[in-house]
N, C-alpha and C positions, 0 to 999 in steps of 0.2 A: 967844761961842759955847762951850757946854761940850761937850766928849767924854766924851760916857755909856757910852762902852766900857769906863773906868777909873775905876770909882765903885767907892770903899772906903766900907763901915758899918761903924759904932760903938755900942753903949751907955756916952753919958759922964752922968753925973748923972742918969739917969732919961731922959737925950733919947734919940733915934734919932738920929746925924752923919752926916751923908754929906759925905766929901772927894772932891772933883775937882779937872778942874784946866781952865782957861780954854784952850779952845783959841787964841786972838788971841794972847794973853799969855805963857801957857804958866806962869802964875801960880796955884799949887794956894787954892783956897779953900775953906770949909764953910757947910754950912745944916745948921738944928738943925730937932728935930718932937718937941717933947716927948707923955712918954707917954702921957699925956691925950688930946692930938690925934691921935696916930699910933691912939690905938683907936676915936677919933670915926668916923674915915674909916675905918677897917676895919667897924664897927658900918654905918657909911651903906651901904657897898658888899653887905655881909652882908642886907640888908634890901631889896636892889633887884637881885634874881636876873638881870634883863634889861641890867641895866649901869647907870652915872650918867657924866655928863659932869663934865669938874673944873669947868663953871662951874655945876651943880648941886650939887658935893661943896660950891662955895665958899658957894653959898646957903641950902644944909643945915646947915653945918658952923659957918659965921662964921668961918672960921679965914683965916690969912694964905695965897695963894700959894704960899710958897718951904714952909711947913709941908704944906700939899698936895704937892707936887711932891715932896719927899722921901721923903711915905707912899706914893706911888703907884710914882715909881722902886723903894722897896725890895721892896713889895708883888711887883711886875711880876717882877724877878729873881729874887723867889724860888717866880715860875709861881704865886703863889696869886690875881692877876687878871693876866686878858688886854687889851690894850689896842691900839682900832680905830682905823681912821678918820684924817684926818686929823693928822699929829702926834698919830697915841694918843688922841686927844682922847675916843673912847668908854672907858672902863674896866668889864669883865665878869667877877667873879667867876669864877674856874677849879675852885672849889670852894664845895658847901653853907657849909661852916664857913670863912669869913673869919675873925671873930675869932680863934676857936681857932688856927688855922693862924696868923694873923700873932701872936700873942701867943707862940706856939711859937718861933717862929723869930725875935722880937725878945730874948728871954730867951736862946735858946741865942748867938746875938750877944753879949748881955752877959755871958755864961759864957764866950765866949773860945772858943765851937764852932767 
């Protein structure tokens, strides 16, 4: 089980990192989203005003999982989508401009903002 209360982001090499840390464990770990994917999923969401499901991101996207999950957690906390339903399971746009907005805020990330 992770605790999504303490999720720290990264720009390392072009990825998106997110460190957590395993609640059972208590054993910090990471998932990567490189930038390619982390804009795939902003573009799919950006495109779909009424929301997508992540097992729609996943059949849009072709992407892994854990690369989903990372674009969506950072997405979410930085309020540029909202997410319903289910364990989140709906994810809706909180603004026209997805891209824009997440590319804004994955840059200032790598900038150390």
């Amino acid at each position: 089980m992770v605790d999504y209360t303490n999720l720290i982001f990264a720009v390392e090499n072009d990825e998106l990192v997110m460190y957590a840390v395993a609640k059972s464990t208590g054993k910090p770990y990471r998932h990567t989203c490189p930038q390619a994917s982390f804009e795939a999923v902003a573009c799919a969401l950006e495109e779909a005003p009424d929301g997508l499901t992540r097992d729609q991101l996943r059949e849009g996207t072709g992407l892994a999982w854990s690369r989903i999950a990372v674009a969506l957690l950072f997405l979410d906390e930085r309020s540029i989508i909202e997410r319903k339903g289910r364990r989140g399971q709906l994810c809706i746009p909180a603004t026209e401009a997805v891209l824009l907005d997440a590319m804004t805020e994955y840059h200032a990330v790598r900038e150390g903002a």
